[in-house]
N, CA, C and O of each residue as an XYZ file, in Angstrom:
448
protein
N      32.465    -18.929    -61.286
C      33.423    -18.759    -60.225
C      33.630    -20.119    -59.557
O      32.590    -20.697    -59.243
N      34.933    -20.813    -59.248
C      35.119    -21.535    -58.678
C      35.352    -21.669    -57.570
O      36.535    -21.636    -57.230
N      34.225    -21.890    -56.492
C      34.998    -21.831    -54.531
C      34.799    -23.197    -54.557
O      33.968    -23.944    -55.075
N      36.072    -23.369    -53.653
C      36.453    -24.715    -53.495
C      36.566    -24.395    -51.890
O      37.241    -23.579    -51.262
N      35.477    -25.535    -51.444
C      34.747    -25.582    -49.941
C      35.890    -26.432    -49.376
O      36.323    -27.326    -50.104
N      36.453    -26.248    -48.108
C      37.390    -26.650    -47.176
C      36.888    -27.436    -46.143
O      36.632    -26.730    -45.167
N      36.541    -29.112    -45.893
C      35.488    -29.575    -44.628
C      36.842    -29.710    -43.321
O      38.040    -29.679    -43.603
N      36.393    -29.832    -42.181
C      37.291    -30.125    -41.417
C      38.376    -31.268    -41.691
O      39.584    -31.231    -41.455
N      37.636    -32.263    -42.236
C      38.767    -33.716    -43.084
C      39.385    -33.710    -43.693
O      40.001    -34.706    -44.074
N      39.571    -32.237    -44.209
C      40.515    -32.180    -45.326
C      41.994    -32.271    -45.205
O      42.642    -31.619    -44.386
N      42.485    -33.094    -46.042
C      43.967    -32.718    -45.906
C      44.794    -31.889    -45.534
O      45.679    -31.954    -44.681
N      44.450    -31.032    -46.264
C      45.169    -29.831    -46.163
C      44.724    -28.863    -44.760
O      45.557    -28.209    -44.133
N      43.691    -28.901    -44.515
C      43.487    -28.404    -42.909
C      44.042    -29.683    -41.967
O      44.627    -29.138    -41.031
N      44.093    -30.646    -41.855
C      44.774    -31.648    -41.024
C      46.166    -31.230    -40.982
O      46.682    -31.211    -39.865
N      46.964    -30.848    -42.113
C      48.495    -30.360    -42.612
C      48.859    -28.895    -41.623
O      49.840    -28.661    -40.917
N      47.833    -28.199    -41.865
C      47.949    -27.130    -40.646
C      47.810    -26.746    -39.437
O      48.313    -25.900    -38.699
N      46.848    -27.719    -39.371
C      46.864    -28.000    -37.358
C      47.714    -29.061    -36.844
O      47.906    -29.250    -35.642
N      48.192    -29.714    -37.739
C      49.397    -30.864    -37.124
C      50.436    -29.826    -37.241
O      51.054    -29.983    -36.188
N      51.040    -28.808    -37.911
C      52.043    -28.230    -37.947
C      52.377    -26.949    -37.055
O      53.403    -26.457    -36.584
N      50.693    -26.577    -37.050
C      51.191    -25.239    -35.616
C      50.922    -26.275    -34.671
O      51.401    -25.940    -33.588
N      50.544    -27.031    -34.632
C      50.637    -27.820    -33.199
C      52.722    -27.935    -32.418
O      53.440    -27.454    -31.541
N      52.743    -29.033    -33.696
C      54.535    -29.233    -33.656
C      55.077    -27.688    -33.527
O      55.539    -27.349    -32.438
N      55.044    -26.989    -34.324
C      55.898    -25.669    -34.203
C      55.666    -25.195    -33.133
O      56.666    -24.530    -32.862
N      54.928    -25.113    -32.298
C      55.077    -24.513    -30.961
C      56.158    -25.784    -30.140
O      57.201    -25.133    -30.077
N      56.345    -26.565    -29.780
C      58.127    -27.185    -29.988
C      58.487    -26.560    -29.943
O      58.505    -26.052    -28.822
N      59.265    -25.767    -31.158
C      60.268    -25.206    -31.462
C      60.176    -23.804    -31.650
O      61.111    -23.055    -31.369
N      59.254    -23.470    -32.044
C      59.212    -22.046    -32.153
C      58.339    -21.151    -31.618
O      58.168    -19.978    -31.949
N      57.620    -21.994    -30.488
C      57.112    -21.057    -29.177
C      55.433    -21.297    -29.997
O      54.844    -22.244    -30.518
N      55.059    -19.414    -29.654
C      53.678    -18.968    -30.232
C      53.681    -18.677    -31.309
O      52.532    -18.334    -31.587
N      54.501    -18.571    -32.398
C      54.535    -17.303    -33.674
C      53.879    -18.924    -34.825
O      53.457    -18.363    -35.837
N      53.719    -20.100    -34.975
C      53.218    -20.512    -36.018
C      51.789    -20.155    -35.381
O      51.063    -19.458    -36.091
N      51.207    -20.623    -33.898
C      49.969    -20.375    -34.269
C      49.607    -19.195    -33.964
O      48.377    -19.217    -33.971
N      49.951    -18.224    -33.712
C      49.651    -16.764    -34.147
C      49.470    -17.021    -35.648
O      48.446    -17.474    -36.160
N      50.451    -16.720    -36.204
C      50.336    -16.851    -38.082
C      49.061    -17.597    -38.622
O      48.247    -17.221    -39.466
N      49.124    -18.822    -37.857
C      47.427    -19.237    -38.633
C      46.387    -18.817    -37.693
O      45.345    -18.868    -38.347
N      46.171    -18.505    -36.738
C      45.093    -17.803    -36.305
C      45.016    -16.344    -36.801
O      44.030    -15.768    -36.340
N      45.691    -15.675    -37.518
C      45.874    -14.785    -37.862
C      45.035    -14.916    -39.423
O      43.990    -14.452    -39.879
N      45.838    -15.578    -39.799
C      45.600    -16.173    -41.307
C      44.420    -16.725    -42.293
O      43.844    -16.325    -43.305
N      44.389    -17.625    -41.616
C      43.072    -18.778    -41.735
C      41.596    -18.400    -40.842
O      41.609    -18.337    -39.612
N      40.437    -18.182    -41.603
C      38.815    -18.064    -40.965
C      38.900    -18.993    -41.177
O      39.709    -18.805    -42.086
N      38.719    -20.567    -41.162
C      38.087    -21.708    -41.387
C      38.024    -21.939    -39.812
O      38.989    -21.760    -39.068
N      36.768    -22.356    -39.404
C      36.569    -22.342    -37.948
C      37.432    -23.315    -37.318
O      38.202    -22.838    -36.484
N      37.515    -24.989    -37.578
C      38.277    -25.606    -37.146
C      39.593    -25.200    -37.225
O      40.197    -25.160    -36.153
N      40.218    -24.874    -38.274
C      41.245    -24.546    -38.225
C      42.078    -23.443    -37.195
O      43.247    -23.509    -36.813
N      41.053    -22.428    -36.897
C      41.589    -21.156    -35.951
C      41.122    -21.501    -34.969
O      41.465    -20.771    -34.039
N      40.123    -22.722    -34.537
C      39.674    -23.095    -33.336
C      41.126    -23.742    -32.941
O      41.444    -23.498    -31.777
N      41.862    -24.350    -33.525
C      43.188    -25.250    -32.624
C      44.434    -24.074    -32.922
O      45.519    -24.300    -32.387
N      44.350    -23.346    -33.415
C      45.548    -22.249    -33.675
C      44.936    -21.071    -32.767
O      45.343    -19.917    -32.899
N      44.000    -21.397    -31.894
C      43.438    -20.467    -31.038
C      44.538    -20.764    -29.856
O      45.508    -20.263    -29.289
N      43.262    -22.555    -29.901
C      44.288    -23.357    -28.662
C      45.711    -23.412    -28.089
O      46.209    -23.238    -26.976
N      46.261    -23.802    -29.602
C      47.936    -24.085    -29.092
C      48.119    -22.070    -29.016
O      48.911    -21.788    -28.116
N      47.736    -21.184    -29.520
C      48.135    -19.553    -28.698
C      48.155    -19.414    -27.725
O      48.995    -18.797    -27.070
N      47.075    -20.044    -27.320
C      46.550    -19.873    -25.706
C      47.566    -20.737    -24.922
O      48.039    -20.266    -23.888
N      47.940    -21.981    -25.344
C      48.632    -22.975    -24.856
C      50.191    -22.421    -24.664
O      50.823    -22.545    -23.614
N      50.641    -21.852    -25.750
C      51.747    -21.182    -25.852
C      52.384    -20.081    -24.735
O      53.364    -20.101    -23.990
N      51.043    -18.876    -25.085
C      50.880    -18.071    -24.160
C      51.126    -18.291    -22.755
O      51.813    -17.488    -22.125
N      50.444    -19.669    -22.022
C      50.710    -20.250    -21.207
C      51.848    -20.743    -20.481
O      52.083    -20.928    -19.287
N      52.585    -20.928    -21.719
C      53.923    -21.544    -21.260
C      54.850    -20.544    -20.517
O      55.449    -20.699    -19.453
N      54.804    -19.302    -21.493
C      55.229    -18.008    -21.102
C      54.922    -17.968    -20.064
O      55.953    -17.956    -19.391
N      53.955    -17.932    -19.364
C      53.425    -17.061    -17.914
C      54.557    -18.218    -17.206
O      55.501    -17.775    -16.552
N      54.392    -19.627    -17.379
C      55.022    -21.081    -16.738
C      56.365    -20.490    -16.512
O      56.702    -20.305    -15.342
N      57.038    -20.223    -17.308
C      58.254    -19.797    -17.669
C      58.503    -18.970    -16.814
O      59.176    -19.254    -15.823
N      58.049    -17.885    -17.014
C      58.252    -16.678    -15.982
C      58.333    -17.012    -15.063
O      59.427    -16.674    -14.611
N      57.530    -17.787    -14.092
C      57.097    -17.810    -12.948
C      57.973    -18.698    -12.407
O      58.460    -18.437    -11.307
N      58.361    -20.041    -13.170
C      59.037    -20.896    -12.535
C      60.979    -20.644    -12.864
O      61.884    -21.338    -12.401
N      61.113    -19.401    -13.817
C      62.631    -18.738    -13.247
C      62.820    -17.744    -12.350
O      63.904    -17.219    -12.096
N      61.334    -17.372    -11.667
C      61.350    -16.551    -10.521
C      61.323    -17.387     -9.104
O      61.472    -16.908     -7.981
N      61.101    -18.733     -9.445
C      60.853    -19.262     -8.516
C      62.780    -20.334     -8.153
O      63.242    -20.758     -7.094
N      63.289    -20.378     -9.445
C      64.598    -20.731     -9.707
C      65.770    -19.762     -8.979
O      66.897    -20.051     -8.576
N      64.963    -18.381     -8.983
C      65.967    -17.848     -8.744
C      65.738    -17.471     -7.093
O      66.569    -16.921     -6.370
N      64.934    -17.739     -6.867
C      64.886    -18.132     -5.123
C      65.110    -19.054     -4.536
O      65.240    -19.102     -3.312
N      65.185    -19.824     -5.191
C      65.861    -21.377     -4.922
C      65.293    -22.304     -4.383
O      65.793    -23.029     -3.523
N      63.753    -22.414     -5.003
C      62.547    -23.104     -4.947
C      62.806    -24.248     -6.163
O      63.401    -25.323     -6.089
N      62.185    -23.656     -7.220
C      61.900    -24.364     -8.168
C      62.737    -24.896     -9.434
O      62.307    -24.796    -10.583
N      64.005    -25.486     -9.099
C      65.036    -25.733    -10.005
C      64.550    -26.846    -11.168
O      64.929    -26.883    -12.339
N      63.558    -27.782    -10.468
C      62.834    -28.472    -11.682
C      61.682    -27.845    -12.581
O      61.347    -28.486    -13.576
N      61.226    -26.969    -12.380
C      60.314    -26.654    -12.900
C      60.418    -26.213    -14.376
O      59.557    -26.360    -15.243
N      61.608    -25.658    -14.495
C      61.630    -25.073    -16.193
C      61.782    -26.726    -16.860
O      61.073    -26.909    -17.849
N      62.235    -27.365    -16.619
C      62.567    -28.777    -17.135
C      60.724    -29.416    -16.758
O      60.583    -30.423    -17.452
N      60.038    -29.274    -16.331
C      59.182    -29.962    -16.206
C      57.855    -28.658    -17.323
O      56.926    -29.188    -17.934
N      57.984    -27.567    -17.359
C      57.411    -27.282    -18.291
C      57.675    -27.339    -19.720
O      56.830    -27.117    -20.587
N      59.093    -27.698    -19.954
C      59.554    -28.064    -21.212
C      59.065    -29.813    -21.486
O      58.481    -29.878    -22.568
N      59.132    -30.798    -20.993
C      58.551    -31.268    -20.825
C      56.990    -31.570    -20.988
O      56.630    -32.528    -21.672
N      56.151    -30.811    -20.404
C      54.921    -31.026    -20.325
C      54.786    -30.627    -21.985
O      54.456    -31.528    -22.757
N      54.977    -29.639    -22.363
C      55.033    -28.904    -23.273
C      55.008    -30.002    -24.921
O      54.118    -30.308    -25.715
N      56.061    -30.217    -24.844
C      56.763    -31.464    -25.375
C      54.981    -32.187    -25.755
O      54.147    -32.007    -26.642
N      55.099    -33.216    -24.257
C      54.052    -34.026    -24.677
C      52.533    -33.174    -25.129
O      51.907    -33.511    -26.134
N      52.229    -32.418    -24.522
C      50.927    -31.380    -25.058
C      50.732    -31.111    -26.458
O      49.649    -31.294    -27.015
N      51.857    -30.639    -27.088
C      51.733    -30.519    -28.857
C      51.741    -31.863    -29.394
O      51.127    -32.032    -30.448
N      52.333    -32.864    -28.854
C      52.801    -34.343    -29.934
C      51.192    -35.118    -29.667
O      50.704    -35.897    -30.487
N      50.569    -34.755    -28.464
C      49.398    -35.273    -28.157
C      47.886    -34.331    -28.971
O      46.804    -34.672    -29.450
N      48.549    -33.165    -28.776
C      47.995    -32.637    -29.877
C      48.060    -32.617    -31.724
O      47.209    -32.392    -32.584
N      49.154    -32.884    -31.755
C      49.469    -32.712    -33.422
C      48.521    -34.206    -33.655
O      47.668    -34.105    -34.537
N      48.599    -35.493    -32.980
C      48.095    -36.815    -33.383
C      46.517    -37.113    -33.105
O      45.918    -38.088    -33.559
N      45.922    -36.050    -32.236
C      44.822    -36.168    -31.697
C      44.034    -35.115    -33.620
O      43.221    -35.696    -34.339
N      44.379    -34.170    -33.841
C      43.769    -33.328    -34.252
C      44.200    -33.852    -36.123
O      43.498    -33.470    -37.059
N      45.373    -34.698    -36.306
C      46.031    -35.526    -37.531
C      44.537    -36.685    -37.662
O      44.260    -37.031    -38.810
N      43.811    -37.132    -36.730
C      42.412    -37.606    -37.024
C      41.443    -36.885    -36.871
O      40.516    -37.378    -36.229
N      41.299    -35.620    -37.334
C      40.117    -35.276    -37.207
C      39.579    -34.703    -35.871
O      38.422    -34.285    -35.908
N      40.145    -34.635    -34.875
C      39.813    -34.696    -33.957
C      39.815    -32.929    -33.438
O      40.392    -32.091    -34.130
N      39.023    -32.521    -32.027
C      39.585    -31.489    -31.510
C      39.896    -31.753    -30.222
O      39.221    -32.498    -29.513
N      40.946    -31.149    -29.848
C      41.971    -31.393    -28.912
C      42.052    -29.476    -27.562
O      42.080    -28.355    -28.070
N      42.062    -29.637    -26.499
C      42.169    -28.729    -25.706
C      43.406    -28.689    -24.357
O      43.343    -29.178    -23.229
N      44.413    -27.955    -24.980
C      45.239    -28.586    -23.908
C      44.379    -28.462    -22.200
O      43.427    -27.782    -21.818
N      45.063    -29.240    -21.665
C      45.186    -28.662    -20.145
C      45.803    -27.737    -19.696
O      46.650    -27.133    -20.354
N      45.438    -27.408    -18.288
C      46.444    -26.277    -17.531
C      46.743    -24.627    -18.332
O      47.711    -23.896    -18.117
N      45.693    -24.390    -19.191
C      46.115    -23.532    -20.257
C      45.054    -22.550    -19.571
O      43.971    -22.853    -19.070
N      45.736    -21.125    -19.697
C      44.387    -20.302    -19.580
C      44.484    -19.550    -20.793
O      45.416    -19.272    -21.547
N      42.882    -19.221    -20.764
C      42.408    -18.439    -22.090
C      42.557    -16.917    -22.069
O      41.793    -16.024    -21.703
N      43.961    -16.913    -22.654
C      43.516    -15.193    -23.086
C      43.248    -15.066    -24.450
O      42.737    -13.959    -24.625
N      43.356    -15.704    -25.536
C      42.023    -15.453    -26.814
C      40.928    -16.040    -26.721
O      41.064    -17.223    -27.035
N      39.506    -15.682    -26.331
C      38.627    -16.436    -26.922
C      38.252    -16.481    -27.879
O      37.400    -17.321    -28.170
């Protein structure tokens, strides 16, 4: 039988945490749902935990700061969580592209 062992350095796990990192960009929570879903390799569902949680986060951000838009508080705020957002994955996709593990800020944990 051939198992072919996966270390955290591997290419191909570097390829998947740089990519649900970026896809939350653009497509919210659903890449790292899919690999936390997907993938047991610990590092790997350890940062597809993160950016969920991170994601998740944004949502609550979101909510809160078009409730706060629509009282006529917080007109910067959706622009400043898009923003933050922004830099959080690109700081993540390059932090975790070496090997690295990465935890956003400001994030709360609803997967542990």
């Amino acid at each position: 039988m051939n198992i072919r062992r996966i270390n955290r350095n591997s290419e191909t796990d570097k390829l998947i945490v740089v990519l649900t990192h970026l896809g939350g960009i653009f497509f919210g929570f659903v890449p790292a749902l899919i690999v936390y879903l997907v993938k047991n390799d610990g590092w790997v569902k350890d940062n597809a935990r993160n950016a969920l949680n991170w994601q998740l986060t944004t949502l609550v951000y979101y909510a809160i700061s078009w409730v706060l838009v629509i009282v006529l508080i917080g007109f910067f705020l959706p622009w400043l969580i898009v923003v933050l957002n922004l830099v959080f994955c690109l700081v993540a996709a390059i932090r975790s592209s070496n090997g690295e593990y990465y935890r956003y800020p400001l994030t709360i944990e609803f997967i542990y």
